[in-house]
C-alpha positions as CSV (number, residue, x, y, z in Angstrom):
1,X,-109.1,-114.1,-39.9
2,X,-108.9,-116.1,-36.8
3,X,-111.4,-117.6,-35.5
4,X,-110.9,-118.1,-31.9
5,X,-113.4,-120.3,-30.3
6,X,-115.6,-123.3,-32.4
7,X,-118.6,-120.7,-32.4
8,X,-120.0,-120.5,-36.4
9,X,-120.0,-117.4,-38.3
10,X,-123.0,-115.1,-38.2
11,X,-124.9,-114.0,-41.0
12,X,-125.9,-110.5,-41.3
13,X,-129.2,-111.4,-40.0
14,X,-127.7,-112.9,-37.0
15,X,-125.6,-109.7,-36.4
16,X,-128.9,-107.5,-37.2
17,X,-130.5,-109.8,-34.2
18,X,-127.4,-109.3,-32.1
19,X,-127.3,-105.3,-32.5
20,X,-131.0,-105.2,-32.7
21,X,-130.8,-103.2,-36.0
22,X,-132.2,-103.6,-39.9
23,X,-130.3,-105.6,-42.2
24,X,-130.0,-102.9,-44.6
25,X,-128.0,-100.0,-41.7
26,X,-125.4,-103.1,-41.8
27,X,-125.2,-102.8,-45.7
28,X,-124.7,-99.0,-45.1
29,X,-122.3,-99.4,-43.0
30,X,-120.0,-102.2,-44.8
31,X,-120.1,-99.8,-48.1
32,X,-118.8,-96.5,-45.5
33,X,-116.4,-99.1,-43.6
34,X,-118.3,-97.9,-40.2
35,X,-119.4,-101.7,-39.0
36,X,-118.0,-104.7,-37.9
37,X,-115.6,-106.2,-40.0
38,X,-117.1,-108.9,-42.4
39,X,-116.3,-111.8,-44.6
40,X,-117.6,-112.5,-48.1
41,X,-117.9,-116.3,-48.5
42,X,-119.1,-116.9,-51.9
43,X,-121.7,-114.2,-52.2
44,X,-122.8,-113.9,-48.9
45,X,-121.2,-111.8,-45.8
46,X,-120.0,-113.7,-42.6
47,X,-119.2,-112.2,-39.6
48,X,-117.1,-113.8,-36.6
49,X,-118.7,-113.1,-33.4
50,X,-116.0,-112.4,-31.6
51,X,-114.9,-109.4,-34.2
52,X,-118.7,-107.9,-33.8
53,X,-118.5,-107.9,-30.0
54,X,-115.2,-106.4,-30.3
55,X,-116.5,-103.8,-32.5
56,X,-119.3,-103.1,-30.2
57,X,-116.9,-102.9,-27.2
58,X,-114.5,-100.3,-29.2
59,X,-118.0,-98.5,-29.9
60,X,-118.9,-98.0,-26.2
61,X,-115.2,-96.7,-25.6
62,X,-115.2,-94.1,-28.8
63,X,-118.4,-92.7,-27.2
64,X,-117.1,-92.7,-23.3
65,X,-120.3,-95.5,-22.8
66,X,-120.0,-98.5,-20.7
């Protein structure tokens, strides 16, 4: 992973925030490998923000959105 700016990690509640959707749809998606990529630290999940946007981006484009 690199981490590409000195912005911190999100948790999965700050990426539930961010895509304004329940902490448990990201825990479906991590186990079907549908979501943004994430990090286990320990025993929690991390996510860099830049990899979530990026998803979300590629997510507009898969569906022709903009």
């Amino acid at each position: 992973m690199t981490v590409a700016t000195n912005e911190p990690l999100w948790t999965i509640e700050d990426v539930s925030a961010f895509l304004r959707i329940e902490v448990n749809t990201l825990y479906q998606w991590r186990s079907r490998r549908t979501g943004p990529r994430a990090f286990k630290v320990g025993r929690h999940l991390r996510y860099d923000p830049s990899d979530v946007r990026s998803w979300l981006t590629d997510q507009a484009d898969d569906h022709g959105g903009r």
